[in-house]
FIFIKOL-713244 format. One record per residue (C-alpha): residue in one letter; x, y, z. Coordinates in Angstrom, 3 decimals, always signed. Layout:
N
[pt 'A'; [X; Y; Z]]
...
END
This chain:
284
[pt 'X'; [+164.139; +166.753; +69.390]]
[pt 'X'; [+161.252; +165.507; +71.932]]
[pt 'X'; [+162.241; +162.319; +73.130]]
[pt 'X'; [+158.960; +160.668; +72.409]]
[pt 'X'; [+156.250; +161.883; +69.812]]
[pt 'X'; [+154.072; +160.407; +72.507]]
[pt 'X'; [+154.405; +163.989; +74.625]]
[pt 'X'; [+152.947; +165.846; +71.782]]
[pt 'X'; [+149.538; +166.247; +73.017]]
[pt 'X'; [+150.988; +167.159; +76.425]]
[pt 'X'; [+152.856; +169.844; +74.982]]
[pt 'X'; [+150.292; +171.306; +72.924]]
[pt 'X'; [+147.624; +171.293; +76.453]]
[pt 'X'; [+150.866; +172.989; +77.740]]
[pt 'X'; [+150.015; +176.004; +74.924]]
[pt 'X'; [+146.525; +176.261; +76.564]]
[pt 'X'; [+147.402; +179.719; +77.841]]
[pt 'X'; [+147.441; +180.737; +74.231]]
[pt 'X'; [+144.021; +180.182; +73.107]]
[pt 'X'; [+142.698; +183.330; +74.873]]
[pt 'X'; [+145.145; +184.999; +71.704]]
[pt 'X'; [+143.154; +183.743; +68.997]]
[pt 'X'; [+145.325; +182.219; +69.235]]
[pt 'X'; [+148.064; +179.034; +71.726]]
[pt 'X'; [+171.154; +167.200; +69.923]]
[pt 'X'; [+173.525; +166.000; +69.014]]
[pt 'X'; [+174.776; +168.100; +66.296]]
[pt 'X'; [+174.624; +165.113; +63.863]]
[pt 'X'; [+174.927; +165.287; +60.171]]
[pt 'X'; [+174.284; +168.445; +58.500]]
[pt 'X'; [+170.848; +169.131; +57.126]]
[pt 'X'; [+171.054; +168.557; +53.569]]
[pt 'X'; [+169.978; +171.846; +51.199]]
[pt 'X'; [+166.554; +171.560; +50.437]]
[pt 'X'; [+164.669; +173.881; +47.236]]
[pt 'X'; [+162.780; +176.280; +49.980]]
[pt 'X'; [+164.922; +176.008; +53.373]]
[pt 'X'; [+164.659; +178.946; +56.188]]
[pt 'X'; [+166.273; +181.794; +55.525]]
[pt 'X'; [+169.856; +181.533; +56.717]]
[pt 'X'; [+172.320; +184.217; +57.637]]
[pt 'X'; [+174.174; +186.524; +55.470]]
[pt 'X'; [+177.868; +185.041; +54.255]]
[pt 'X'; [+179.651; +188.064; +56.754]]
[pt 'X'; [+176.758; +186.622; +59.849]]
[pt 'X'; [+177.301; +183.009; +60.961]]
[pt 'X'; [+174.407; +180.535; +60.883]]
[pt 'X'; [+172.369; +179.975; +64.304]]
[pt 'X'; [+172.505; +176.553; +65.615]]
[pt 'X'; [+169.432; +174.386; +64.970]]
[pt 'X'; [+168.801; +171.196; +66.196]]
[pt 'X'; [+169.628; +168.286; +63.538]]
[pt 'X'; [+166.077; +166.454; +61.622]]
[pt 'X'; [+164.641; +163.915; +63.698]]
[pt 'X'; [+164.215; +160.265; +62.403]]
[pt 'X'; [+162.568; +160.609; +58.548]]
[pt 'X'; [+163.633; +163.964; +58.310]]
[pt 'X'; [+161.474; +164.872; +61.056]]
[pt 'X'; [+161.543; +168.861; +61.972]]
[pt 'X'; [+162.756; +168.873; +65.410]]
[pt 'X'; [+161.623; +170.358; +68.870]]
[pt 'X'; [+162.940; +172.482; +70.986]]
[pt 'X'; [+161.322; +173.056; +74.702]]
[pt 'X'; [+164.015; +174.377; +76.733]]
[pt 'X'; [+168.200; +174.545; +77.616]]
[pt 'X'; [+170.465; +172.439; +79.581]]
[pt 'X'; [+169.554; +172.323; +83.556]]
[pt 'X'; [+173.237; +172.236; +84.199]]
[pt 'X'; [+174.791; +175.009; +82.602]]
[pt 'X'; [+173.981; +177.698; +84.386]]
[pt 'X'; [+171.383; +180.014; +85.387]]
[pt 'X'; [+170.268; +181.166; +82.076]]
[pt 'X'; [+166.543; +181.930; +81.123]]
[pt 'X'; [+165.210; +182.976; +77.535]]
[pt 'X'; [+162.399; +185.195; +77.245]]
[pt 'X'; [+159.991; +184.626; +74.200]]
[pt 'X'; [+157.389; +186.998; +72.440]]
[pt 'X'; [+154.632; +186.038; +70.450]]
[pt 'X'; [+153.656; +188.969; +68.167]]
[pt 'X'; [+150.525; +187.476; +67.385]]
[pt 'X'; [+148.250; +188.131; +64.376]]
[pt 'X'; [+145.986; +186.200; +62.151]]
[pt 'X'; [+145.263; +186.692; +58.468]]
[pt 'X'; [+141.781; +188.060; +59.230]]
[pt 'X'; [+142.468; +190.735; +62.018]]
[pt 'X'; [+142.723; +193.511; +59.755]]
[pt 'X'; [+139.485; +195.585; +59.699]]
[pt 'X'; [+140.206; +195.156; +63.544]]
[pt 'X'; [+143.452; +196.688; +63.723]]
[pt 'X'; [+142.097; +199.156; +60.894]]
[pt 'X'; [+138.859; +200.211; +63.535]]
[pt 'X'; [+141.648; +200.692; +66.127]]
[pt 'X'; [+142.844; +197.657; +67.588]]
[pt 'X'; [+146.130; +197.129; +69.217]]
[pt 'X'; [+148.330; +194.059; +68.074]]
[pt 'X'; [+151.617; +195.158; +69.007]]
[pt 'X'; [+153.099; +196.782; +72.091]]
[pt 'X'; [+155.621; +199.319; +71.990]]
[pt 'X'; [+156.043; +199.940; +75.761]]
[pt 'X'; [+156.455; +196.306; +76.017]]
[pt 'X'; [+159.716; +196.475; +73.442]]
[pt 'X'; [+160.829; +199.932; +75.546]]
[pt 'X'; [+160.965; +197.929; +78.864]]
[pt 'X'; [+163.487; +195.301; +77.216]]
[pt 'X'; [+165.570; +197.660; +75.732]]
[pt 'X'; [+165.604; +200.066; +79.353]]
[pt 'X'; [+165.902; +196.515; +81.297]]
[pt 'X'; [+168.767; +195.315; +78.607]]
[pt 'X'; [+167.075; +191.913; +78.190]]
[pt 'X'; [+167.486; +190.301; +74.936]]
[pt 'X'; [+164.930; +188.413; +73.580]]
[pt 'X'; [+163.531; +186.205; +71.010]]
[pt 'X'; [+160.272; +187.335; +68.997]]
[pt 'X'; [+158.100; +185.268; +67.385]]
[pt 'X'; [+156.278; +187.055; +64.682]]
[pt 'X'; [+153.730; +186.347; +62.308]]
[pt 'X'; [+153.576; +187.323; +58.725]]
[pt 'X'; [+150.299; +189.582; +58.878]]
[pt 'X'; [+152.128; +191.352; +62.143]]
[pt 'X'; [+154.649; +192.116; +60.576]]
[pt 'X'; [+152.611; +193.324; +57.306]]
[pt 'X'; [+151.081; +195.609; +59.845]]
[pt 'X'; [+153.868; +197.096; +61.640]]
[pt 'X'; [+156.763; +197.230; +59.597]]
[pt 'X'; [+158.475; +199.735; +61.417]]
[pt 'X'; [+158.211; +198.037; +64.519]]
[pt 'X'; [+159.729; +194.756; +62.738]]
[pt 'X'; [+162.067; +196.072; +60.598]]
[pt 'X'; [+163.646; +197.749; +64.336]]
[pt 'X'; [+162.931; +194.666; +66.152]]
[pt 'X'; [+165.194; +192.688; +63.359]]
[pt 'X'; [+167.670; +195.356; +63.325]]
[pt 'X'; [+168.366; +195.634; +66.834]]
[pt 'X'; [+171.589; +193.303; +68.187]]
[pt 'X'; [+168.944; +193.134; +71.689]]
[pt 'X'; [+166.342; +190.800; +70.086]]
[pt 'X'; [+165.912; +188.103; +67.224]]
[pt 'X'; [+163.236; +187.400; +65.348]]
[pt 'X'; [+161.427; +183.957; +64.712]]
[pt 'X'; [+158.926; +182.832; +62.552]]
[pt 'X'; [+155.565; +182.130; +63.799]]
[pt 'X'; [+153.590; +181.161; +60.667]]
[pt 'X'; [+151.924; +183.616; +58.185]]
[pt 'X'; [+148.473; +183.356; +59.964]]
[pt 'X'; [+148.315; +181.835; +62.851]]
[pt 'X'; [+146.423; +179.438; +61.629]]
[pt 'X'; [+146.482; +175.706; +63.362]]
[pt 'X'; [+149.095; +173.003; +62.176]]
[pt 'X'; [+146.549; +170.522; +63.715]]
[pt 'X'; [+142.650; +170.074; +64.392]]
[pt 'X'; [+140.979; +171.675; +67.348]]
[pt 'X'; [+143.946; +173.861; +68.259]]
[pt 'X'; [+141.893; +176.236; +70.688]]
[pt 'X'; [+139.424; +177.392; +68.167]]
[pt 'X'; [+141.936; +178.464; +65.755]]
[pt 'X'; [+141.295; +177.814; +62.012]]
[pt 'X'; [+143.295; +175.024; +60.762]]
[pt 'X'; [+146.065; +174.661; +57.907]]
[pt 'X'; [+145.282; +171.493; +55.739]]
[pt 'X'; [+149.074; +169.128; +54.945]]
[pt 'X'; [+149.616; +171.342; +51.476]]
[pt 'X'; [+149.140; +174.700; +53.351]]
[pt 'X'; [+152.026; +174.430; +55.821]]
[pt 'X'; [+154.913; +174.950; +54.080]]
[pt 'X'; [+153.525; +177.566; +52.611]]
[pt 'X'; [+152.533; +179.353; +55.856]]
[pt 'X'; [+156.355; +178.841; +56.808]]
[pt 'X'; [+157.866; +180.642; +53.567]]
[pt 'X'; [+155.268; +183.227; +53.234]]
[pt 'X'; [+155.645; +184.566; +57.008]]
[pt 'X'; [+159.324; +184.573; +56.055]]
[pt 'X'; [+159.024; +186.660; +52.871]]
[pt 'X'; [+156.437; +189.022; +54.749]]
[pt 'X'; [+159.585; +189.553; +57.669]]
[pt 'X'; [+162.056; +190.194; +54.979]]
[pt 'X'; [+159.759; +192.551; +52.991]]
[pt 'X'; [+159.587; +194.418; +56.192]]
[pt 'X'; [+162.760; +194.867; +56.742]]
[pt 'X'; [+163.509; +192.066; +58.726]]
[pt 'X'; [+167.551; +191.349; +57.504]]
[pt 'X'; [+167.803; +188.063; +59.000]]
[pt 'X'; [+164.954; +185.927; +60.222]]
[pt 'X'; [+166.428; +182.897; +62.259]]
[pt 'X'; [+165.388; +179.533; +61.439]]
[pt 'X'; [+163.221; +178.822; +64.130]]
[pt 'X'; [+159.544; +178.249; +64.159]]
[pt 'X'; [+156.844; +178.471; +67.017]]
[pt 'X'; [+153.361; +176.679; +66.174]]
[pt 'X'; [+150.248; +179.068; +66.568]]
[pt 'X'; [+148.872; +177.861; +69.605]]
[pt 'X'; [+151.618; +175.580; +70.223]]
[pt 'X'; [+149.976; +172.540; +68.769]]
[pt 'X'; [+151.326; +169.834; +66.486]]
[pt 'X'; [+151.422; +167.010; +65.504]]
[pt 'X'; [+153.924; +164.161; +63.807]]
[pt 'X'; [+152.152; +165.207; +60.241]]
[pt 'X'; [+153.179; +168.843; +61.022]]
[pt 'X'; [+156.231; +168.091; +61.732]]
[pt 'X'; [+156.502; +165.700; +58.418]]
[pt 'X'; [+155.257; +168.495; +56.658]]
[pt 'X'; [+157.527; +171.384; +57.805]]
[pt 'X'; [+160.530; +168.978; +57.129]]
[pt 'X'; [+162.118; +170.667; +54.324]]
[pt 'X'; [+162.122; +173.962; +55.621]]
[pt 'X'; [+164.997; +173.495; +57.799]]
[pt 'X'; [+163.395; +174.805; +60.666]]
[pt 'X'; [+163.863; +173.963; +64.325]]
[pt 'X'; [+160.266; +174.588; +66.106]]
[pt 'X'; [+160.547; +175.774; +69.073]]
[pt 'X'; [+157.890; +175.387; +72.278]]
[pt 'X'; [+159.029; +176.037; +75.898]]
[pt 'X'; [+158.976; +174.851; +79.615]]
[pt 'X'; [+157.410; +178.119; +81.086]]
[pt 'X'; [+153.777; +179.493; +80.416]]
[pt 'X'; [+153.306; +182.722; +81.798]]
[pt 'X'; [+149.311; +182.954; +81.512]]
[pt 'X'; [+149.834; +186.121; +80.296]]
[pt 'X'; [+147.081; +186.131; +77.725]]
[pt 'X'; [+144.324; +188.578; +78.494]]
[pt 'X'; [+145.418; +188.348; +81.949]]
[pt 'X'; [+144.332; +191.036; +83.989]]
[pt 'X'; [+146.087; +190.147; +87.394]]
[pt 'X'; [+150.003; +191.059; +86.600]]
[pt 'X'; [+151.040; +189.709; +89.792]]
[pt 'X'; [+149.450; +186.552; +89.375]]
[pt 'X'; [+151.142; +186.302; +86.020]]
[pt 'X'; [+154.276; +187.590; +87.856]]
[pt 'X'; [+154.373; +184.784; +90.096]]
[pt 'X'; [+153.607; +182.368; +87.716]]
[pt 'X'; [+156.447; +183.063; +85.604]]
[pt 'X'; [+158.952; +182.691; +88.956]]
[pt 'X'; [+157.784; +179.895; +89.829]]
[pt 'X'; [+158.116; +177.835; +86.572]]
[pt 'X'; [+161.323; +179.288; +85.786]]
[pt 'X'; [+164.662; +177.075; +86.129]]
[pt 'X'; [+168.220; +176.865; +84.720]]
[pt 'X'; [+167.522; +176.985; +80.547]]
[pt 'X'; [+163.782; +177.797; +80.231]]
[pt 'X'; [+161.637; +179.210; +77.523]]
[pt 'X'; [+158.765; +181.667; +78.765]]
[pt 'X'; [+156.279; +181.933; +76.288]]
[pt 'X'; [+154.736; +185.672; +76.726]]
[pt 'X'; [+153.079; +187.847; +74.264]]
[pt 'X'; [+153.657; +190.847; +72.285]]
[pt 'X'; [+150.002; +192.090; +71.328]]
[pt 'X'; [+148.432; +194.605; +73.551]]
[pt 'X'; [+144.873; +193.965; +73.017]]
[pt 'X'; [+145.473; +190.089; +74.204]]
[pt 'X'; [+148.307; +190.276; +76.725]]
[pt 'X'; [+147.512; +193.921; +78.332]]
[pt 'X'; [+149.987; +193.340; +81.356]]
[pt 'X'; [+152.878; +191.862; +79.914]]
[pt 'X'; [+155.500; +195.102; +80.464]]
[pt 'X'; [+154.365; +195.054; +83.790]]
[pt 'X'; [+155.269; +191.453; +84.422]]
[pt 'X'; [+158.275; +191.719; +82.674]]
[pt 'X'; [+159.331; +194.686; +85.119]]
[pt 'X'; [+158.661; +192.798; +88.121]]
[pt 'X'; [+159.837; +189.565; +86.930]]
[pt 'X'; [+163.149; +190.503; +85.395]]
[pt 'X'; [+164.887; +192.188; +88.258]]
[pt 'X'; [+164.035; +189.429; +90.337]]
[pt 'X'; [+165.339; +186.538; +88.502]]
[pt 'X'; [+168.496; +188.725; +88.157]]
[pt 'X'; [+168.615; +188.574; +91.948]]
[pt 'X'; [+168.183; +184.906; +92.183]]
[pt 'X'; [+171.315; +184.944; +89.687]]
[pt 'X'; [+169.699; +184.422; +86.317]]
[pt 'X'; [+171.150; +185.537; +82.957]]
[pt 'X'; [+168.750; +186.396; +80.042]]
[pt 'X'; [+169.574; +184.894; +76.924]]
[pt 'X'; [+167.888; +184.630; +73.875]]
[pt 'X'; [+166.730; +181.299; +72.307]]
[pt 'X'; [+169.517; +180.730; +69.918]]
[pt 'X'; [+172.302; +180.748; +72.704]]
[pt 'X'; [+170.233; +178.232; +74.132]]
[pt 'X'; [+169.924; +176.139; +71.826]]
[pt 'X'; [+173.636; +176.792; +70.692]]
[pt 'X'; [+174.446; +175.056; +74.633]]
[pt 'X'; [+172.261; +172.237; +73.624]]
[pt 'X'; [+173.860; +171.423; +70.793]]
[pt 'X'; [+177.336; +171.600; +72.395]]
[pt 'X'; [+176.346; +169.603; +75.631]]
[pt 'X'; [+174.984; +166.573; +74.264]]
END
C-alpha cells in the first residue's frame, strides 16, 4: 500500500504517458472471502501474493519491488481497449500486437499483461495463448477503460456503482476467452484513482498495481527516445508500464529489443509482477 493517499494525484500525473492511448506489506491478516472476490487460482495452482487491504478495507497499491533485493525489473503491457473501439477495429484498426508478444517469447522475457475486457473480446486467440503460456500472466485492466476518477486524460468516467462491475466483467470476458487463470491484480485505465476508487474496488480482493517506470511509449514515434527513457528510469524492482496495442504504441517491439539486452548487461533479471510483489511481501 502507498504510504500516504496524499501521493495519489502524483501518481496518476505519473500515468500522463497514457492519455495519448485513449487511454493513461506486511503480509498481515488474510483478506476475508468476500461474495464477488478476483478470481483466484485453481486448487492444483497456488494463489499469487497480493498485498493485504489497507486501513477500512482499502484496496491496496502496488508501484514497484524492493531496491535491495537484487537487480530484478518487471515488464508490464497494457492491452488497451475501450468499450467503444469496435467499428474501429472492425474498419481495420490494430489493438493488439503480435510481433510485440513474438519478441518476448524469442527474448525469453516474462511478463505481466494487463488486459481489458473488450481486448480480450476481440482477440481471443491472442488471450487465451497469452494466459496459457508459463512466459506471461495476465492482469485485469477494467472492462472498458473507462476512468475510476474525473478528468482522467479525456477518458470517460465510471460513476461509484460502475466499478465493481468493470472489475468482474473484464474478469468474466478473460475467462470466456480462454484465459484459465486471471491473477488478482488490477491496473487503473489511465492510471488514475482516487481514495473512493479504491473504497469501491475493496471487495474484489484485488491488489492495483501502478509502477515506477513510464516508458512514453504511447504513439511514440522516436524508439530510441523511448529506449532511453526506459534505461534511465529503471532500478532494482521497477514496473515499466508499456503498451500492447499497435495503433497507439507503434514502436514498442523495437524498444523492447534494444532495451532488454541491455539491462541484461547491466545485470538485470526480468521478472514478472507477481514475483515482485511475492519479495515485497516477504521483505517487510
Amino acid at each position: 500500500m502507498i504510504a500516504s493517499l496524499r501521493r495519489l494525484t502524483a501518481l496518476c500525473a505519473l500515468g500522463a504517458a497514457l492519455a495519448a492511448c485513449g487511454t493513461a506489506g506486511n503480509p498481515g491478516p488474510a483478506r476475508p472471502a468476500h461474495a464477488n472476490p478476483a478470481p483466484s487460482a485453481s486448487p492444483s495452482v497456488s494463489r499469487p501474493p497480493t498485498l493485504a487491504p489497507g486501513p477500512g478495507g482499502l484496496t491496496p497499491v502496488f508501484e514497484h519491488g524492493p531496491r535491495d533485493l537484487g537487480k530484478t525489473v518487471a515488464l508490464t503491457f497494457d492491452a488497451d481497449m475501450t468499450a467503444d473501439e469496435g467499428p474501429r477495429a472492425a474498419s481495420g484498426e490494430h489493438f493488439d500486437n503480435p510481433d510485440l508478444i513474438a519478441t518476448l517469447r524469442l527474448l525469453k522475457v516474462p511478463a505481466t499483461v494487463f488486459m481489458t475486457g473488450r481486448w480480450a473480446e476481440q482477440y481471443p486467440a491472442q488471450a487465451r495463448s497469452l494466459g496459457r503460456d508459463p512466459q506471461f500472466e495476465v492482469a485485469n485492466h477494467s472492462y472498458s477503460h473507462y476512468a475510476f476518477t474525473g478528468d482522467c486524460y479525456g477518458l470517460p468516467t465510471v460513476g461509484p456503482a460502475g466499478m465493481r462491475k468493470e472489475v468482474e466483467r473484464a474478469y468474466a470476458s478473460l475467462r470466456t476467452a480462454g484465459v484459465p487463470h486471471p491473477l488478482p491484480y488490477f491496473r487503473f485505465p489511465g492510471g488514475c484513482y482516487d481514495r473512493q476508487a479504491l473504497r469501491a474496488l475493496g471487495a474484489t480482493g484485488v491488489t492495483a498495481v501502478q509502477w515506477d517506470v513510464v516508458s512514453g511509449d504511447a504513439f511514440a514515434t522516436d524508439a530510441d527516445a523511448v529506449v532511453q527513457q526506459v534505461l534511465d528510469g529503471v532500478k532494482p524492482g521497477s514496473v515499466v508500464v508499456m503498451h500492447c496495442t499497435r495503433s497507439a504504441a507503434p514502436t514498442t517491439a523495437r524498444v523492447v529489443r534494444a532495451v532488454v539486452p541491455e539491462l541484461r548487461r547491466q545485470g538485470y533479471r526480468f521478472v514478472k509482477v507477481s514475483e515482485l510483489i511475492g519479495g515485497t511481501n516477504g521483505h517487510r
